[in-house]
C-alpha positions in Angstrom: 157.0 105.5 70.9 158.7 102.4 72.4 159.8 104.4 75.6 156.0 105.8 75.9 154.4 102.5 75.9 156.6 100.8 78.0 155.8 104.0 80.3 152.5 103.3 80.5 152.8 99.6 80.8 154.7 100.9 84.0 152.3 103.1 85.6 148.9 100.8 84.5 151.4 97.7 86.9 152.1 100.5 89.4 148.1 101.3 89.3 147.1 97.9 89.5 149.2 97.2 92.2 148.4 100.1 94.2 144.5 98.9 94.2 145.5 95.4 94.7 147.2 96.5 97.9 144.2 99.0 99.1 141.8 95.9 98.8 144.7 93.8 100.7 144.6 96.3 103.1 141.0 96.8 103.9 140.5 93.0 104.4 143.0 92.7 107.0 141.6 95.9 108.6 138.4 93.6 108.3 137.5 92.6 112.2 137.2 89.1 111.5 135.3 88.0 114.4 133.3 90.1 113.9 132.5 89.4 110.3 132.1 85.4 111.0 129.5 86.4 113.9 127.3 88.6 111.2 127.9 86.0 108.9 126.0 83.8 111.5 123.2 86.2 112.3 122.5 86.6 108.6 122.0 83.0 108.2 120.2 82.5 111.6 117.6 85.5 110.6 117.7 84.5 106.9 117.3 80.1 107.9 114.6 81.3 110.3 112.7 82.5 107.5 113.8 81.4 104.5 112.7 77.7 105.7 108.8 78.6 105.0 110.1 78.8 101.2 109.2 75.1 101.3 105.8 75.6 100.6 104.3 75.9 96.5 103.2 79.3 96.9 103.1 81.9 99.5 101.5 83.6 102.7 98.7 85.4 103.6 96.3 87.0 101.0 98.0 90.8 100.1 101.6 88.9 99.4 99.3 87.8 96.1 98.5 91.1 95.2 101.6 92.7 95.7 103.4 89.6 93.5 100.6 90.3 90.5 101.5 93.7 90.3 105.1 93.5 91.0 104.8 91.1 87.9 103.6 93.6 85.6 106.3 95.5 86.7 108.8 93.3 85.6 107.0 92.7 82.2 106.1 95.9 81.4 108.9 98.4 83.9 106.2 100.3 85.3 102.7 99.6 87.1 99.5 100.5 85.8 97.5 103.5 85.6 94.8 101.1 87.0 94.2 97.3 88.1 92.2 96.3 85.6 92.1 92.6 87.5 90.6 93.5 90.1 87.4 95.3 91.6 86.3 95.8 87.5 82.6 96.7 88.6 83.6 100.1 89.9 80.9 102.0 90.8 83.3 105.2 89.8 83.5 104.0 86.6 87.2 103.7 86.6 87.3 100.2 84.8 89.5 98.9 87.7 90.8 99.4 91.1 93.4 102.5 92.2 97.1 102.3 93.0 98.5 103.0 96.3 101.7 105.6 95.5 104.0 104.7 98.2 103.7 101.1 96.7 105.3 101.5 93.5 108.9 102.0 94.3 108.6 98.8 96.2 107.6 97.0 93.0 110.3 98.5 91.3 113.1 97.4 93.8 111.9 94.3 93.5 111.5 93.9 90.0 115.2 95.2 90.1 115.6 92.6 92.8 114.3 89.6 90.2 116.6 90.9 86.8 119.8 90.4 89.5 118.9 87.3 90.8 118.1 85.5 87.1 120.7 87.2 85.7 118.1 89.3 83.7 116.0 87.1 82.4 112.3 87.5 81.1 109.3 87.0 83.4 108.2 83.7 84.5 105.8 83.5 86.5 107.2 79.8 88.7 110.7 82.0 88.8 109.1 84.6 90.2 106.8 82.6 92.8 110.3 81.3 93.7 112.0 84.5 94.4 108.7 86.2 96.4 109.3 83.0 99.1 112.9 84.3 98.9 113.1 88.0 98.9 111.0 88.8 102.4 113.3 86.5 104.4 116.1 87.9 102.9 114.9 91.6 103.5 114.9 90.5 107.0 118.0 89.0 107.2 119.6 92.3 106.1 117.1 94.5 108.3 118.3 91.9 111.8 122.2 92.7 110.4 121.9 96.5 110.3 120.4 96.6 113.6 123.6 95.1 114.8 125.1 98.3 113.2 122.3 100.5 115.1 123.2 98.9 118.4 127.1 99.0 118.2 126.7 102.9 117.6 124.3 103.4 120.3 125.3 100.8 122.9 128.4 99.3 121.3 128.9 95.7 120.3 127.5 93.3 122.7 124.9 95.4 122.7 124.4 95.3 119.0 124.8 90.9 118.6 122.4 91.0 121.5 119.5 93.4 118.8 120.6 91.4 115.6 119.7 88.4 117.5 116.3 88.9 118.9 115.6 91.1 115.8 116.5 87.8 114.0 114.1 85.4 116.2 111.4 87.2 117.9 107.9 86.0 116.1 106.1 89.3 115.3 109.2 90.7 112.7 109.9 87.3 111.6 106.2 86.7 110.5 106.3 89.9 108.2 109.4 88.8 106.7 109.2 85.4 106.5 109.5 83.3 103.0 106.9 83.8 101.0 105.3 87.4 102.7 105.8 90.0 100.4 104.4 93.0 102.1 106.0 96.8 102.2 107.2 95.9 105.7 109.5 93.4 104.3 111.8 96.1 102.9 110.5 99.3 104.4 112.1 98.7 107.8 115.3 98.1 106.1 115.3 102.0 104.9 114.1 103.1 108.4 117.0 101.0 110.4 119.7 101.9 108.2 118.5 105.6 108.4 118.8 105.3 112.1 122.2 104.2 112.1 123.4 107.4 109.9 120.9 109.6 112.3 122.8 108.3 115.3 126.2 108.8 113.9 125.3 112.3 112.8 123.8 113.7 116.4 125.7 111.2 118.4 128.5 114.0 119.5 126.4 116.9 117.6 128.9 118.9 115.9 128.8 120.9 112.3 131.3 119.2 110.2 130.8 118.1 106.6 131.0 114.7 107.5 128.3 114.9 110.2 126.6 116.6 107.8 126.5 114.0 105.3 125.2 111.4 107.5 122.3 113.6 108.7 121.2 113.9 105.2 122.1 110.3 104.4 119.8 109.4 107.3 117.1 111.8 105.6 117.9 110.1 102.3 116.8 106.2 104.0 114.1 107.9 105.8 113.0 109.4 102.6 113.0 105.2 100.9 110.7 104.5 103.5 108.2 106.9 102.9 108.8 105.7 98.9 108.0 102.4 100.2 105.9 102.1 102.9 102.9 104.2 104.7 104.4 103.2 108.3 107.3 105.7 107.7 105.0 108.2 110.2 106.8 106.8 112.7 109.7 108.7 112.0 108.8 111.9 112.3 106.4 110.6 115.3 109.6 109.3 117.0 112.5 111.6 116.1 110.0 115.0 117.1 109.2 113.3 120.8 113.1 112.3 120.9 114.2 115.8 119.7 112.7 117.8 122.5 114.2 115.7 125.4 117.8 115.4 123.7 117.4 119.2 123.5 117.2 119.4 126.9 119.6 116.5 128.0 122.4 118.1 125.5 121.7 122.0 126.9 122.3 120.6 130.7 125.7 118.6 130.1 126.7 121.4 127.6 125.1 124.4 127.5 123.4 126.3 124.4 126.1 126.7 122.1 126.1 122.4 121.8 122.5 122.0 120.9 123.1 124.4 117.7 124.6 121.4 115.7 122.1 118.9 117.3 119.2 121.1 116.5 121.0 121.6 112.7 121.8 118.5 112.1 118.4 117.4 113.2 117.0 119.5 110.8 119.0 118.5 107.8 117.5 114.8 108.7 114.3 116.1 109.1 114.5 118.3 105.8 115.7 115.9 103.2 113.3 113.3 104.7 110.0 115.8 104.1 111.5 116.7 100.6 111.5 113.5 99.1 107.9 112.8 101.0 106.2 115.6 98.8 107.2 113.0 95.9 104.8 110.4 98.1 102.1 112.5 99.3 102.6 116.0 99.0 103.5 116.7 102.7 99.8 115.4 104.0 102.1 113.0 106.4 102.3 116.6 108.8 98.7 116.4 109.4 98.3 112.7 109.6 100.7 112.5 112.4 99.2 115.4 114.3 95.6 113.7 113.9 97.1 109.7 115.0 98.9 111.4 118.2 95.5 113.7 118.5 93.3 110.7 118.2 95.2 108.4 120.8 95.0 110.8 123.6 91.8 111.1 125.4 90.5 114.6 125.6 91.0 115.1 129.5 94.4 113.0 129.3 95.8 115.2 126.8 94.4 118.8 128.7 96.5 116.6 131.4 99.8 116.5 129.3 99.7 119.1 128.2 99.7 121.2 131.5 102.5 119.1 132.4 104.7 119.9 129.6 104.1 123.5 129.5 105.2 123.0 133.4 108.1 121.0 132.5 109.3 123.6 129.9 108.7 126.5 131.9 110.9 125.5 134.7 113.5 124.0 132.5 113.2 127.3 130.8 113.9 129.5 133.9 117.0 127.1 134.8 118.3 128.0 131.5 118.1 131.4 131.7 119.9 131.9 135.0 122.7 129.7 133.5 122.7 132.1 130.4 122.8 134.6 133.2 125.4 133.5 135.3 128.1 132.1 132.2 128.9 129.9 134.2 128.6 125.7 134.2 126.7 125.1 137.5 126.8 121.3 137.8 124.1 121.1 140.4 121.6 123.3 138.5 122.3 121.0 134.6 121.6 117.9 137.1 117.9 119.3 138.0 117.3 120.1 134.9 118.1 116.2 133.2 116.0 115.1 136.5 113.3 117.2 135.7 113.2 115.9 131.7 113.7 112.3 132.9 111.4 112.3 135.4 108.8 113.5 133.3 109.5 110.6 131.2 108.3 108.0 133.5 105.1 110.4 134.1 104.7 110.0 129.9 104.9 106.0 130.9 102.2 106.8 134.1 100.2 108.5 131.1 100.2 105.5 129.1 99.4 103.1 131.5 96.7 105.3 132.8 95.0 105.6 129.1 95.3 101.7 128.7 93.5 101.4 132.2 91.1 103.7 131.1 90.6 103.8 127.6 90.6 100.0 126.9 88.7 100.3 123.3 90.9 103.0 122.4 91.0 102.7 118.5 88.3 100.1 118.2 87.2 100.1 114.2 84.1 101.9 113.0 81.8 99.9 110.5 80.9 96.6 110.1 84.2 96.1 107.6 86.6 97.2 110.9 84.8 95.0 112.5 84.8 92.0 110.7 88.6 91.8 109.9 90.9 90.2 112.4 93.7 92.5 112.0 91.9 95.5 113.5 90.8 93.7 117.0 93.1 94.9 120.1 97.2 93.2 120.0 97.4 92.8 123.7 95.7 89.3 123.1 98.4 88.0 121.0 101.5 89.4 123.3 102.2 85.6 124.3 101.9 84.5 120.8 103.9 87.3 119.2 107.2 88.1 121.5 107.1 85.2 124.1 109.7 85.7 126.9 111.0 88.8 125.3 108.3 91.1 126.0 109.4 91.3 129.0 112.3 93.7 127.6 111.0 96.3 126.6 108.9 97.0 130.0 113.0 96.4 131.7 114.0 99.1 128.8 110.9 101.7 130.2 112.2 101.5 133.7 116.4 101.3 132.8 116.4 104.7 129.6 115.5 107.9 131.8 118.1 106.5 135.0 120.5 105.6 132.1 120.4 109.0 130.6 120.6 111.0 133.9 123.3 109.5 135.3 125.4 108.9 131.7 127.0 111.4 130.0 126.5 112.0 126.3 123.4 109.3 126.0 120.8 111.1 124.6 120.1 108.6 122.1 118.6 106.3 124.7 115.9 108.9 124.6 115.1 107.9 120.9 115.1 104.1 121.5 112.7 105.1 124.5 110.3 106.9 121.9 110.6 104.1 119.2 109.6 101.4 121.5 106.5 103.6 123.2 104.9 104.7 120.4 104.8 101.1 119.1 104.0 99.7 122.3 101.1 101.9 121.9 99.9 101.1 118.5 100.6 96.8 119.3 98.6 96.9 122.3 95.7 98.3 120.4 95.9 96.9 117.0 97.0 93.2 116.2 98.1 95.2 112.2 100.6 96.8 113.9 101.9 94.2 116.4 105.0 93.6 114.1 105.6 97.1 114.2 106.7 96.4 118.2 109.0 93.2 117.5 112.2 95.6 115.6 111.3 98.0 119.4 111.9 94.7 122.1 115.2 94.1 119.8 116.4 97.6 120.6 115.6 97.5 124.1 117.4 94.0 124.4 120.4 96.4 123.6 119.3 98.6 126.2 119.4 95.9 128.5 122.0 94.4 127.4 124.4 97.8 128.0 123.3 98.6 131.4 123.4 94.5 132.5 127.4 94.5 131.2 127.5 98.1 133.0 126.4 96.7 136.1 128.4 93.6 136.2 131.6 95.7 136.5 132.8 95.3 139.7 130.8 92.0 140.5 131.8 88.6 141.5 132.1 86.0 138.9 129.5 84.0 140.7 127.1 87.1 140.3 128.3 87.6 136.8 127.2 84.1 135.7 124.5 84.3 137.4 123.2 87.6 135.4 123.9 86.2 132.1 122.5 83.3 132.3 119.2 84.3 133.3 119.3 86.9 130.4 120.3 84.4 128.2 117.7 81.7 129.4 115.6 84.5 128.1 117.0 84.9 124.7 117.3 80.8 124.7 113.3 80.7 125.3 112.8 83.7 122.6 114.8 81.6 120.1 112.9 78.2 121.1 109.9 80.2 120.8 110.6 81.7 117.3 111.2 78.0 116.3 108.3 76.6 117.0 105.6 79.5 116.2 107.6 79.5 112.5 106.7 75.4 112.0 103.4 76.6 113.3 102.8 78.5 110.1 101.2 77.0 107.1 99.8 79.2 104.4 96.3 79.4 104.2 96.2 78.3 100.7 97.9 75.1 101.6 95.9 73.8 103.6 93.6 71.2 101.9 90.0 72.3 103.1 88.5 73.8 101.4 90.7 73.0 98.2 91.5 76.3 96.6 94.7 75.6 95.0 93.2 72.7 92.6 90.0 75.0 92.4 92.3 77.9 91.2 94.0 76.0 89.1 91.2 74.7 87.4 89.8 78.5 87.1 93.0 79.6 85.3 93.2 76.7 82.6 89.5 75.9 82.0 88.1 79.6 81.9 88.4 82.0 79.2 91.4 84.4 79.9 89.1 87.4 80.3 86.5 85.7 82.2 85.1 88.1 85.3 84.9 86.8 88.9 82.0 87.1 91.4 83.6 86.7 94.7 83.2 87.6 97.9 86.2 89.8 99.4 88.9 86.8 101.3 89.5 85.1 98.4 90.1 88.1 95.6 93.7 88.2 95.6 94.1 84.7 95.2 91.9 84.9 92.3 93.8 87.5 90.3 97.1 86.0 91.0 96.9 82.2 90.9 93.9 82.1 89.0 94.5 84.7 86.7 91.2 86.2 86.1 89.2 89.3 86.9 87.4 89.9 90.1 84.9 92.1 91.6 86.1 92.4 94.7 89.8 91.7 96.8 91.6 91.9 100.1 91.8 96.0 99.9 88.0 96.3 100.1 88.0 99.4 98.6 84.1 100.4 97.7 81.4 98.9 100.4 78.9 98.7 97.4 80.4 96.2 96.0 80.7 94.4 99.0 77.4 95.2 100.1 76.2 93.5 96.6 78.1 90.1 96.4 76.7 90.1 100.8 73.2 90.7 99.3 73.6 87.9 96.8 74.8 85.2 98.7 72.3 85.7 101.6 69.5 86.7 99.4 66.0 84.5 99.7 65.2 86.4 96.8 66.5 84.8 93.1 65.5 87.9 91.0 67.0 89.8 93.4 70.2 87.5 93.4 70.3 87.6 89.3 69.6 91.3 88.9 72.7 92.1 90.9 74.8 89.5 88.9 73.9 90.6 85.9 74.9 94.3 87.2 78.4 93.9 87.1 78.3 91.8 84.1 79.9 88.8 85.7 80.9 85.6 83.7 81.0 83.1 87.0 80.6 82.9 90.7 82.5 81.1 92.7 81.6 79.7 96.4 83.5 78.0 98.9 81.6 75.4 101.6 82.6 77.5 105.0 80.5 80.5 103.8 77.4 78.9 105.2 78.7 79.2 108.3 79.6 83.2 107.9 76.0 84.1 107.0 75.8 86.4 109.9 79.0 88.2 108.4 77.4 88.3 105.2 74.0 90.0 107.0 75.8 92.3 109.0 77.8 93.9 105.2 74.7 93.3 103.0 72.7 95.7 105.4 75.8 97.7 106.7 75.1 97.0 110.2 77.4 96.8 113.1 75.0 95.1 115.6 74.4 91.4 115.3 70.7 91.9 117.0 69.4 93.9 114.2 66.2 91.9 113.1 67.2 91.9 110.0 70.0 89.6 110.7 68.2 87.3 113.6 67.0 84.9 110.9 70.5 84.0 110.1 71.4 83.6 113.8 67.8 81.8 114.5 69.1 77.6 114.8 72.2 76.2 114.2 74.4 76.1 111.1 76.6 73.5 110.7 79.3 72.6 107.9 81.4 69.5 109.0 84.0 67.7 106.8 83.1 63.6 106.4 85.9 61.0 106.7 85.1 57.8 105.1 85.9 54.6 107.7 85.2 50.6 107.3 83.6 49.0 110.4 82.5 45.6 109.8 83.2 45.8 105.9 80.8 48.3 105.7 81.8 52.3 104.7 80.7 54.4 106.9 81.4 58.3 107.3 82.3 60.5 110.2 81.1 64.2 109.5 82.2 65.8 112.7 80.2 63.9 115.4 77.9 62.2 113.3 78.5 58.6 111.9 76.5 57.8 108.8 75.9 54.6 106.9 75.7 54.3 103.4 72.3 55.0 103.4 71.7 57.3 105.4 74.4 59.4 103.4 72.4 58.5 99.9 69.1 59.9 101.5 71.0 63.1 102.2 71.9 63.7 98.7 69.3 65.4 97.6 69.0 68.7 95.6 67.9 72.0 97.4 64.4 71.3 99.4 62.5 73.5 101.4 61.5 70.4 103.5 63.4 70.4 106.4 64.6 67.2 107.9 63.8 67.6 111.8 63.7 70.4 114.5 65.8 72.1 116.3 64.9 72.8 120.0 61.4 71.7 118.8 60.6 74.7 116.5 63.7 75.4 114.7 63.5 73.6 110.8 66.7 72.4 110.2 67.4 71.1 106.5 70.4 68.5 106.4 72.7 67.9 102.9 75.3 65.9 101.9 77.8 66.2 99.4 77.2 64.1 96.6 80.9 63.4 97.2 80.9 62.5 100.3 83.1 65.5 101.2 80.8 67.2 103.6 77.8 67.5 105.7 74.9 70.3 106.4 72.9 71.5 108.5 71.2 74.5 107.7 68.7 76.8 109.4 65.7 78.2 107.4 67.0 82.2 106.6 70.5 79.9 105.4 68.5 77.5 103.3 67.0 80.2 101.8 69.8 81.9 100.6 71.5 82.1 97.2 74.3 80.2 98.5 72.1 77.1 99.5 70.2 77.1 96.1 73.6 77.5 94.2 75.1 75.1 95.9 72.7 72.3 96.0 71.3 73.2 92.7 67.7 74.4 92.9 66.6 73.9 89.9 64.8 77.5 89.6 68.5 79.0 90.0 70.1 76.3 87.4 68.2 77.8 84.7 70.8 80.7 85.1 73.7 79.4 87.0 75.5 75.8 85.2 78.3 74.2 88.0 81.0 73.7 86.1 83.4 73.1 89.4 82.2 71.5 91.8 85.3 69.6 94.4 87.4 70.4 97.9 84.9 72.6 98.9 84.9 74.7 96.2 82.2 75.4 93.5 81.9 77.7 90.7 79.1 78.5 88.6 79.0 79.6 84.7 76.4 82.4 84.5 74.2 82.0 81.2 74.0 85.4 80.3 71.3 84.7 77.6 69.1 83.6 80.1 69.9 86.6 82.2 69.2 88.8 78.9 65.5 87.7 79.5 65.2 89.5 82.7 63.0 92.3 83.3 
């Protein structure tokens, strides 16, 4: 018994010391250079970002939504059936709002996410505030390190620093990932980069082996956590399908049909695994989706056009084949047509594009007054400057550089893929400012490009050329970087900023209201509601049903205040809450009350009949007297007193001599109006300055910053016909 435990005190050292000596041995075979320069990119991508956590809460409007929910998550380990909190006048009678699918596993990872990083502690909601301004930049960090791993397998090394790096800096990717913007595209580019890198080492030298075989479905496996996580993952099958057909050929010509059998398998087990795990997400409707975005981005003629031209390009390719077959024999000259012929119809796909951009410039233009009225749906070209800075000019260097690159390269196929990943984004950025950040992960790979074929060329050059080269493309990176900087300090959240005051108004609405108190609101401000001010709203950010929409646009432009309280007391509402700048989107409000795209429809000429003007008034001493400066007006002390006045339908002068204008003043002092008759007539104006028709119903029980929300007395609304 002695011998047998000192036996297997032996072998438990022996163990021990053989996996102390594998971990020795894998951190020396650790490249440490190259370590410390990841290290570097990490905290360059991650600093870039993370430095926006210094804000109180977070970015943008849908980060709040996707932080409530993500809360019950973590409270509860699962989402809802239905968002009770928001949209709860339903016209579907569901009692609350839907859940996007794809959505959920995102909350769950990140719930995940928040037990790790407090060491699995309950919910609180300032802890978790905290970690959202953390998690998105550091999702980012770890999406600009992997496509250092991307780059190294296509391009190698330099090339790979040189995509970490502008992946890490370049405006459009950072704003989605920045601290404090918790979106799916924080995390769901992370699945898509990472399954790149196990596509590329899978096809990369197509051959059937298990391991090849295991990183095709590996790649299918991230793919598949995208589509779990994120709608964008269309650009996968979008990408790799286009990619797939030219590889085909380039792989055929170098070396012959027997080679593409592994590309085309291994191809497939990517592509198989992938559409598995989508049926999970959406039962396959993805296939039809893609086929109707690629049909609806082609003009009819243009596509009649490519078409022709393709079937061209694969008949001839076609017959070149088969008198290879024919012949067994490798005939060099014969596989270089045939990569000239597949390359050179890849700059007519880039004379395509430009010719539907010439042509088609309202390609994609939204349909509906609610397409029309949200800023993330008008064309992307007009925020190129704004959103890539030097680097754009990249990816048009990458267009030009892929098909010569792949013709006279042997074994580059993959340059094919990066070609298709950065057109079909180019194509959606130009068109739609949503998808502009869709483009900045594209300009990082074709800095790689770049990158590759700039060392390739500098070969046999002098050292004076040599310097010259790299310094010009690394001014570029250097104005990229400087770029980054200063659009990043440009950023404020909306919610910070102090006019109108919503943070104080919110807060107020979350300690002063009853917890189950519901919301009347108008669409901007609905996720900022539910989240910070805890409370129930009719409508939010995802503007799911235009009734509702249509009902709070009818109340606050309404002239008529039966008409106004009927449609409160619709949706059972407990308060209504205003902020000051919605006088000045009156026409807005028109335009979704009656559903209308066109501004000249008389039914929305009143509101664009005379000016309206909202101007914030600064308080100064001249002379020891107060005075206040409301935009470009300077009032004394009485002239601001005689403004004070409650709603009046006598207006205070003319405007072009037959315009009424009616002029208020905060009793506050915080701002100044001037209002033209279908705006003074409107619930808005009555609520706000407290007609005293309207007060028998509404009771202001906020009123500061630029904010103001009314109690509804629903016993005086009981008395309604």
């Amino acid at each position: 018994m002695h011998r047998f435990k000192n036996l297997m005190q032996f072998n438990f050292f022996c163990m021990e010391g053989s996996v102390v000596g594998l971990l020795q041995n894998r951190i020396a075979a650790i490249n440490k250079k190259e370590a410390f320069l990841l290290i570097m990119l990490f905290l360059l991508a991650f600093g870039m970002r993370g430095h926006l956590a210094k804000y109180d809460l977070l970015f943008g409007f849908d980060s709040y939504y996707h932080a409530r929910m993500n809360a019950y998550v973590i409270q509860t380990g699962a989402a809802p059936e239905l968002d009770t909190m928001s949209w709860y006048g339903d016209i579907h009678g569901q009692g609350g709002a839907p859940l996007p699918g794809s959505v959920k596993f995102f909350w769950a990872f990140n719930a995940v996410m928040y037990k790790i990083m407090t060491l699995g502690a309950p919910y609180d909601k300032e802890t978790w505030i905290n970690i959202v301004k953390i998690l998105p930049a550091f999702y980012g960090a770890l999406i600009s390190v992997a496509m250092y791993f991307l780059g190294k397998e296509l391009y190698g090394k330099k090339a790979g620093y040189a995509m970490a790096f502008v992946a890490a800096i370049i405006p459009a990717f950072v704003y989605r990932t920045m601290g404090g913007f918790l979106e799916e595209d924080c995390l769901g580019f992370l699945w898509m980069v990472i399954g790149l890198v196990f596509f590329v080492k899978a096809v990369k030298r197509p051959e059937f082996t298990r391991r090849k075989i295991g990183f095709a479905a590996a790649s299918g496996i991230f793919f598949g956590l995208m589509a779990f996580t994120w709608q964008m993952f269309l650009l996968i099958p979008i990408t790799i399908v286009m990619y797939s057909v030219f590889a085909f050929i380039n792989i055929y010509a170098e070396k012959g049909s027997k080679a593409v059998i592994p590309f085309a398998g291994l191809t497939t087990v990517s592509i198989a695994v992938f559409a598995a795990l989508t049926l999970f997400v959406d039962g396959g409707l993805w296939i039809s989706r893609s086929f109707a975005y690629l049909y609806d981005s082609v003009p009819v003629s243009m596509s009649w056009l490519v078409f022709g031209a393709g079937i061209v390009l694969l008949v001839g390719i076609a017959y070149l084949m088969f008198l290879g077959e024919k012949s067994k024999t490798v005939s060099e000259p014969r596989n270089k047509t045939i990569k000239l012929i597949a390359m050179l119809f890849l700059f007519g796909i880039l004379l395509v594009l430009v010719t539907i951009i010439m042509t088609a410039p309202n390609l994609w233009a939204p349909a509906g007054v609610l397409g029309k009225s949200v800023g993330e749906e008008s064309p992307g070209r007009n925020y190129f400057g704004e959103k890539y800075n030097a680097l754009i000019v990249l990816p048009y260097i990458a267009f030009l550089l892929i098909p010569w690159r792949v013709y006279r390269k042997r074994n580059d196929h993959l340059s094919i893929l990066v070609f298709f990943w950065i057109l079909a984004t180019f194509f959606m950025a130009w068109y739609k400012l949503k998808f502009t950040y869709t483009f900045g992960l594209p300009i990082a790979a074709a800095a790689g490009v770049v990158t590759a074929e700039l060392f390739h060329f500098l070969g046999n050059r002098t050292e004076f050329e040599k310097k010259t080269i790299l310094l010009a493309l690394g001014f570029i990176f250097l104005i990229g970087a400087a770029a980054g900087s200063l659009f990043i300090e440009d950023k404020v959240p909306s919610i910070e900023q102090a006019v109108p005051d919503w943070k104080t108004a919110l807060k107020w609405l979350s300690e002063e209201t009853p917890q189950d108190a519901k919301i009347f609101n108008w669409w901007d401000y609905g996720h900022w509601i539910s989240f910070v001010g805890e409370r129930a709203v009719l409508t939010d950010n995802r503007n799911l049903y235009m009734e509702n929409l249509q009902d709070v646009a009818k109340f606050i432009i309404t002239p008529d205040l039966n008409e106004g309280l009927h449609i409160v007391k619709s949706y059972d509402s407990d308060y209504v809450i205003v902020s000051f700048d919605g006088f000045q989107k009156m026409v807005s409000y028109s335009l979704y009350a009656f559903n209308v795209e066109n501004a000249d429809d008389p039914r929305i000429l009143p509101y664009r009949t005379g000016p309206i003007f909202v101007a914030v008034c600064n308080s100064v001493i001249e002379n020891n007297e107060t005075k206040f400066v409301c935009g470009g007006n300077v009032l004394n002390q009485a002239q601001a007193i005689a403004l004070k006045s409650d709603w009046t339908d006598q207006p205070r002068q003319l405007y072009e001599g037959r315009v009424p204008i009616f002029i208020y003043m905060d009793k506050d002092n915080y701002a100044m109006y001037a209002l033209n008759p279908a705006a003074n007539n409107s619930m808005l104006a009555k609520l706000w300055f407290n007609n005293p028709d309207a007060m028998l119903f509404f009771e202001e029980v906020y009123g500061k910053g630029g904010i103001k929300i009314f109690r509804i007395k629903k016993d005086m609304l009981a008395t309604l016909d």
